[in-house]
C-alpha positions in Angstrom: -53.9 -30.5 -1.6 -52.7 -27.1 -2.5 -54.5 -27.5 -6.0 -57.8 -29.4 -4.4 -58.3 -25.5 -2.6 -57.1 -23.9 -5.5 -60.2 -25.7 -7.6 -62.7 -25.2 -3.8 -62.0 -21.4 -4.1 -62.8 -20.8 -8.2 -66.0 -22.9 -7.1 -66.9 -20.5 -4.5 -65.7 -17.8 -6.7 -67.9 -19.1 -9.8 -71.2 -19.3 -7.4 -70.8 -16.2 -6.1 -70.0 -16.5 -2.6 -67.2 -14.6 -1.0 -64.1 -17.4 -0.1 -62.7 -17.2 3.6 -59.7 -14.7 3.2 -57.6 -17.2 6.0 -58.2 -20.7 3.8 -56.8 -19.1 0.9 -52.6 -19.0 1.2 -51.9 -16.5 -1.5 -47.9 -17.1 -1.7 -48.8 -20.6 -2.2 -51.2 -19.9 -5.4 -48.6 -17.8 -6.9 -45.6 -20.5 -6.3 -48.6 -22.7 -8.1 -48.6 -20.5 -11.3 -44.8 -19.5 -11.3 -43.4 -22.8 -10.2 -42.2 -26.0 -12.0 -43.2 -29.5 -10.3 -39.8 -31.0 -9.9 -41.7 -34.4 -9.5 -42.3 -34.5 -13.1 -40.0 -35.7 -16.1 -37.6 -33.5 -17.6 -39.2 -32.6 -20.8 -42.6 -32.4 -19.0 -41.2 -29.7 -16.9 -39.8 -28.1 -19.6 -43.0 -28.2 -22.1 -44.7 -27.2 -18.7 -42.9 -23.5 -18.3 -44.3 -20.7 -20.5 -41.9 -17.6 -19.8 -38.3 -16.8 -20.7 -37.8 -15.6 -16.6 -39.3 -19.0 -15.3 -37.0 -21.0 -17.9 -33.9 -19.1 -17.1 -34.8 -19.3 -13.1 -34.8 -23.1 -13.5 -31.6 -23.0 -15.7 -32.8 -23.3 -19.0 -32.3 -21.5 -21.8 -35.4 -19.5 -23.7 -35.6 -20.8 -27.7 -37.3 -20.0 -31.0 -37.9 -23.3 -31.6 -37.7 -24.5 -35.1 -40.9 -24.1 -36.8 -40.8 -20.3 -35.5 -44.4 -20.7 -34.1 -43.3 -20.6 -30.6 -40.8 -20.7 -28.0 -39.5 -23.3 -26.1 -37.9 -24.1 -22.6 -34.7 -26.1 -23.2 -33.5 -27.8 -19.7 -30.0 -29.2 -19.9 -30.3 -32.8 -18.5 -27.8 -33.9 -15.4 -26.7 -37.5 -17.3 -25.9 -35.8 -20.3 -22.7 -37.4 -22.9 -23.2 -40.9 -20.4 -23.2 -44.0 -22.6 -26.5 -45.2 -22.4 -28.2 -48.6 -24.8 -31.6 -47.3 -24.3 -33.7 -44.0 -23.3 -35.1 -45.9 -20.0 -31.2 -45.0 -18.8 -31.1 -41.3 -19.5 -33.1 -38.8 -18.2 -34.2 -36.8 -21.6 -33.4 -39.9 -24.3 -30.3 -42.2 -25.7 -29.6 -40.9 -29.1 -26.6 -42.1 -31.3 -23.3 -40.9 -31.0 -22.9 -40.7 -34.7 -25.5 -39.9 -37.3 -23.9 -42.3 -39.7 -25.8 -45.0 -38.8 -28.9 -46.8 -40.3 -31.8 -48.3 -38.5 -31.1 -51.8 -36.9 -28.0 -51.4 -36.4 -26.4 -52.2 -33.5 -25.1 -48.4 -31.9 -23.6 -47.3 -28.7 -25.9 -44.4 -27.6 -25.5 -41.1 -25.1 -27.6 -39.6 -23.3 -29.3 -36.4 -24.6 -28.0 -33.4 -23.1 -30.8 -31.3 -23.1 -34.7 -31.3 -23.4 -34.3 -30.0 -26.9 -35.8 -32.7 -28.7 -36.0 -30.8 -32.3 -32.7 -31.7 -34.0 -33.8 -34.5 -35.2 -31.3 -36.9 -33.2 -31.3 -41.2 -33.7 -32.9 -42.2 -30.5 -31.5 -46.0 -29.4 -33.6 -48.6 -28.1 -32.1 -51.4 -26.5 -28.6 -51.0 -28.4 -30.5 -50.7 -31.6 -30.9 -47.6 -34.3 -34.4 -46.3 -34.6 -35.9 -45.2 -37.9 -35.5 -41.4 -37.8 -38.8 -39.7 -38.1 -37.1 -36.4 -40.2 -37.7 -35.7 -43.3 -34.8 -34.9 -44.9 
């Protein structure tokens, strides 16, 4: 609802016409731009923050991520080291405990424990190693 006046107001603002100072709740637009939706997935949230103060405010930690390009939000996830067989049971992925393993095999996995996705884990799939997309 929040975002439907959010859009109403840049409409009226785009056209030219004054907005009615009362319909617009000005704390709520700035908890809009400077807030996380909690309702989302983990690494949607995290992907979703673009400032070291709102990362650290929602307990994550500000990082350069690997290419250099950018930085990153990494949240740490709540299920993290739990044995998991399959991502559906985690709530950032199930990777393999160990990376000595080879794809198709049968692995006991854990869940992820952050939204840091770039060092090139094994994610497991129903008790089974995936084919690691790194280049090695």
């Amino acid at each position: 609802m929040r975002l439907l006046a959010f859009v109403f107001t840049l409409t009226l603002a785009a056209c030219g016409a004054k907005p009615n100072e009362e319909f617009i709740d000005i704390e709520a637009l700035q908890n809009l731009e400077q807030g996380v939706d909690h309702d989302l997935p983990l690494i949607a949230q995290a992907y979703s923050i673009k400032s070291s103060e709102l990362c650290e405010k929602e307990g994550g930690t500000w990082k350069q991520n690997d290419s250099k390009q950018s930085a990153i939000c990494v949240l740490p996830a709540s299920d993290a080291g739990n044995v998991c067989s399959d991502s559906s049971q985690c709530t950032v992925a199930c990777v393999a405990k160990t990376d000595n393993v080879t794809a198709g095999m049968k692995v006991e996995g854990m869940c992820l424990e952050s939204t840091n996705l770039f060092n090139c884990p094994i994610y497991v799939s129903n008790g089974v190693a995936e084919q690691s997309m790194c280049a090695n």
